[in-house]
TORBA-532284 format. One line per 5 residues: number of its first residue (from 1); for each residue x, y, z of N, C-alpha, C. Coordinates in Angstrom, 2 decimals. Layout:
N
NUM) X:Y:Z:X:Y:Z:X:Y:Z; ...
END
This chain:
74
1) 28.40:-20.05:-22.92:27.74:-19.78:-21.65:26.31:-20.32:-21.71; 26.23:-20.90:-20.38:24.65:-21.65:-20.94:23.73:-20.62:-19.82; 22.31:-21.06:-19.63:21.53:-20.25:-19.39:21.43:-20.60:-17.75; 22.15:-21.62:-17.55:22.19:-21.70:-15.75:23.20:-21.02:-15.52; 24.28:-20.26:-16.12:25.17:-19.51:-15.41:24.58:-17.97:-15.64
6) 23.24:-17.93:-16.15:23.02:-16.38:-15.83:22.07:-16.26:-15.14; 21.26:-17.25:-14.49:20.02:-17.47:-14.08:20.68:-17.03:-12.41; 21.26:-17.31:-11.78:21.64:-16.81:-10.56:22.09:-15.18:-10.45; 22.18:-14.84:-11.38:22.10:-12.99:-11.62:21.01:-12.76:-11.87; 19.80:-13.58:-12.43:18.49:-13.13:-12.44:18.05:-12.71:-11.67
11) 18.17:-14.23:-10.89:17.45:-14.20:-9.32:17.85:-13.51:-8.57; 18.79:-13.21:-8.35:19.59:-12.07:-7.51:19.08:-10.58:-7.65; 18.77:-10.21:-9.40:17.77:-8.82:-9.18:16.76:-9.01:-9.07; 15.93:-10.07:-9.47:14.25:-10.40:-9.26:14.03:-10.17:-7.59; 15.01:-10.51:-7.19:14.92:-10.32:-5.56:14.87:-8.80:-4.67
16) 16.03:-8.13:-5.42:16.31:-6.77:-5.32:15.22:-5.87:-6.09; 15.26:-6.37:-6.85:13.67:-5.63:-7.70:12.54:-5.74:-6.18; 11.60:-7.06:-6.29:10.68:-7.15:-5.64:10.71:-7.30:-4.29; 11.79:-7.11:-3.69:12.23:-6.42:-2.27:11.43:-7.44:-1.16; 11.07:-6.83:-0.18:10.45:-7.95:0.95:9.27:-7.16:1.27
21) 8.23:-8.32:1.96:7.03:-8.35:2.32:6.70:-7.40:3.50; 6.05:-6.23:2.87:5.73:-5.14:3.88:5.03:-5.52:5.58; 4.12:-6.66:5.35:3.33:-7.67:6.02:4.66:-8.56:6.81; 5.10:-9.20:6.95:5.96:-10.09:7.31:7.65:-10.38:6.69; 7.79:-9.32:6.29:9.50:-9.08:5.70:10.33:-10.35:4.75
26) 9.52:-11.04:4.81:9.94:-12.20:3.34:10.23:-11.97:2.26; 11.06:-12.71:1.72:11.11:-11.93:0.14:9.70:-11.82:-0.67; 9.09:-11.11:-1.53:8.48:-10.58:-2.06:8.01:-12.03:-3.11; 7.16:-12.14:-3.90:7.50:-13.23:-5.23:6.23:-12.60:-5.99; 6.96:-12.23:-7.49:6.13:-11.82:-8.66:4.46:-12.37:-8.90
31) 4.04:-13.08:-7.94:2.77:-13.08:-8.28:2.02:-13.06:-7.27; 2.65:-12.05:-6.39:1.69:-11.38:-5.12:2.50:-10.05:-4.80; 3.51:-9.39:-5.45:4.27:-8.31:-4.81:3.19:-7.38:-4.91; 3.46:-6.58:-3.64:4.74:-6.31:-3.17:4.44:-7.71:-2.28; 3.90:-8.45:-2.25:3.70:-9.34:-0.74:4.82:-10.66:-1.01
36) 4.64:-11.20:-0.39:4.99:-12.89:-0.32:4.05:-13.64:-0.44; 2.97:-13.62:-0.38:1.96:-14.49:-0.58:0.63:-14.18:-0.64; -0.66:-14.98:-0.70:-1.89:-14.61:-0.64:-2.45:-13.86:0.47; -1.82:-14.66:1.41:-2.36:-14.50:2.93:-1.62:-12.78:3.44; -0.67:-12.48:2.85:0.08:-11.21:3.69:-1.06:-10.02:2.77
41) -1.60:-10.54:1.27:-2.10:-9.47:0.38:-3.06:-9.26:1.40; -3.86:-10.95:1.41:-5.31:-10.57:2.09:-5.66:-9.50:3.24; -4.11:-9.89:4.44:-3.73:-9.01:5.24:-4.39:-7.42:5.52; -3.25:-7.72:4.17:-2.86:-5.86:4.00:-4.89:-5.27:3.20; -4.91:-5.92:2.64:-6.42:-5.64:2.19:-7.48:-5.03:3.20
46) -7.73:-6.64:4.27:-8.49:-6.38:5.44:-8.42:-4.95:6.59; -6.88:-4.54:6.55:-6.56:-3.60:7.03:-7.09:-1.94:6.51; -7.01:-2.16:4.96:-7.36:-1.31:4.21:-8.71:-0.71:4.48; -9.50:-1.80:4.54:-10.86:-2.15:4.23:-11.68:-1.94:5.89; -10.90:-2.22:6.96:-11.06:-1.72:8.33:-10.65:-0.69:8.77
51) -9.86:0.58:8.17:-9.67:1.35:8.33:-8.70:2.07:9.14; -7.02:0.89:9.17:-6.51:0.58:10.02:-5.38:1.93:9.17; -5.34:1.83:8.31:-4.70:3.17:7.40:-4.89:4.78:7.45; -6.12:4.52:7.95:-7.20:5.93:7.42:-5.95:7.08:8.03; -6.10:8.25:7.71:-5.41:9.16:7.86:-6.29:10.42:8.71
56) -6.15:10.24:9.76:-6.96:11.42:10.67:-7.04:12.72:9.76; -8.32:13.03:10.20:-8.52:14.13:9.76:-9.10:15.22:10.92; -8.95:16.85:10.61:-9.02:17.87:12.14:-10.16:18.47:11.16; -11.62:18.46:11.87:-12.68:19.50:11.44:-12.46:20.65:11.58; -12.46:21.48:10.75:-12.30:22.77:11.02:-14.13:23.41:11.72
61) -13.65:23.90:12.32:-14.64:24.80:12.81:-15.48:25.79:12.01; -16.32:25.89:11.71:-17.48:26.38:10.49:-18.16:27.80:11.87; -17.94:28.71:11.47:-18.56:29.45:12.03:-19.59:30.63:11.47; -20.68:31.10:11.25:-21.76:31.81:10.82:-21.39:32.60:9.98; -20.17:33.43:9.78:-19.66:34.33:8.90:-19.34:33.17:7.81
66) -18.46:32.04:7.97:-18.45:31.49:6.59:-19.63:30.74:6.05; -20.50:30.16:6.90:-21.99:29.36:6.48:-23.24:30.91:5.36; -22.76:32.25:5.65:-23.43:33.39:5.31:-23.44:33.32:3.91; -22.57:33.00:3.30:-22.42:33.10:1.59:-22.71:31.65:1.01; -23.11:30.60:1.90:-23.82:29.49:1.68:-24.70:29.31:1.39
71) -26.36:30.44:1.85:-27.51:29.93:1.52:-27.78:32.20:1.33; -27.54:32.89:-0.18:-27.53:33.79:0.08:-29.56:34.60:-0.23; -30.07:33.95:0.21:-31.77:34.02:0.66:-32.13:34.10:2.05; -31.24:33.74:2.50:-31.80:34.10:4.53:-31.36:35.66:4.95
END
C-alpha cells in the first residue's frame, strides 16, 4: 500500500476535524482554523474588537441600603 492510497482518508478527516468557516462556511484549512483564510480571521477579529459580540449586560439598581455598608464613616 503506498502513501497515495491513504492520503484521501487523511484529507477526508483533516476536513471533518477542521470543519467550515464560521465567517463564510468554507472549509476550514490548518493554518487559519477555525477560518479559511486570513481575511475571514481578520473578520472575525475586527468584530471582536468593535464590539459586535459583546454580551449585554442589565445594571442592577444600587439603592442606599446596599451603598450603607460601603463607606461605614458617614
Amino acid at each position: 500500500m503506498s502513501n497515495d492510497d491513504a492520503s484521501p482518508v487523511k484529507k477526508s478527516a483533516e476536513v471533518v476535524m477542521l470543519g467550515r468557516c464560521p465567517m463564510c462556511k468554507r472549509r476550514a484549512t490548518l493554518d487559519y482554523r477555525p477560518f479559511c483564510s486570513k481575511r475571514c480571521s481578520d473578520l472575525d477579529l475586527s468584530r471582536w474588537m468593535g464590539g459586535v459580540y459583546a454580551i449585554p449586560a442589565e445594571e442592577a439598581d444600587e439603592t442606599e441600603a446596599d451603598l450603607a455598608g460601603l463607606f461605614p464613616d458617614e
